[in-house]
PAZA-504706 format. One record per residue (C-alpha): residue in one letter; x, y, z. Coordinates in steps of 0.1 Angstrom, whole numbers, plus 5000, padded with zeros to 4 digits. Layout:
<recs>
AXYZ ...
</recs>
This chain:
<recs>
X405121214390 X402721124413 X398621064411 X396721124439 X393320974428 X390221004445 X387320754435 X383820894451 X380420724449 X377221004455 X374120934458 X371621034432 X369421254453 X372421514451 X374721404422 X373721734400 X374621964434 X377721774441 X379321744404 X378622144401 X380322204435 X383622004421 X383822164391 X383422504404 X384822514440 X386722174453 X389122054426 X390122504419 X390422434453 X393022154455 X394422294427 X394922624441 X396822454467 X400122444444 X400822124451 X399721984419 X400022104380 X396321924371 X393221774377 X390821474358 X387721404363 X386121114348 X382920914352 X383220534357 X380920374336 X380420044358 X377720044374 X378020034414 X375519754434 X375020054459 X373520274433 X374520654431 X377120764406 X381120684405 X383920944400 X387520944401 X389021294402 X393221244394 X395121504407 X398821524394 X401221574419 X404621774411 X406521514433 X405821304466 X407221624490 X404221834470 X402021554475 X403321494512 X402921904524 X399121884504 X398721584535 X400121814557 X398522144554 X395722114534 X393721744528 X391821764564 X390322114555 X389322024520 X388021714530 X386221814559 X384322114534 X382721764511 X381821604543 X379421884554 X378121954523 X377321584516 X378021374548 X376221044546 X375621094508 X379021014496 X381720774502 X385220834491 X388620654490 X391820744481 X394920614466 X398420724456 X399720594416 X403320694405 X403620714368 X405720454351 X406220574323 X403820714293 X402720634258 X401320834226 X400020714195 X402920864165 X400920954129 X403520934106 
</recs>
């Protein structure tokens, strides 16, 4: 499995405007791409010398061909939506994690 993880920075002057528009219309988005099964988003609690708040938003990929065809026919147009809502207010980067393996904690 793959993670495609975004990690944004937004500024505070529209953090409230921004966080409601992921919840409620980007990541369904993505998601409702079909090229991946889930989606995270978390806050990172260090705080950034350029101010603003810090997301990442993991996106689980159901292999690299999905993640590959989401480059392909539908990143530019999602992207390009944030962009014009938020232009100079955000900055974003990207990167691509493949799952090792995974670990749970066993009560007995």
């Amino acid at each position: 499995m793959i993670i495609y993880n975004v990690t944004v920075n937004i500024d505070d002057t529209v953090h409230a405007e921004w966080l409601e528009w992921m919840k409620t219309e980007h990541i369904p988005q993505v998601l409702g791409t079909g090229k991946f099964d889930r989606a995270t988003l978390s806050q990172v609690l260090v705080e950034e010398d350029m101010g603003g708040q810090t997301y990442s938003i993991q996106y689980r990929s159901y292999s690299r061909e999905a993640l590959d065809a989401y480059y392909r026919e539908d990143a530019d147009k999602l992207r390009q939506e944030g962009l014009k809502k938020f232009a100079d207010k955000m900055l974003a980067f990207r990167t691509e994690l493949q799952i090792v393996d995974e670990y749970t904690v066993k009560f007995k």
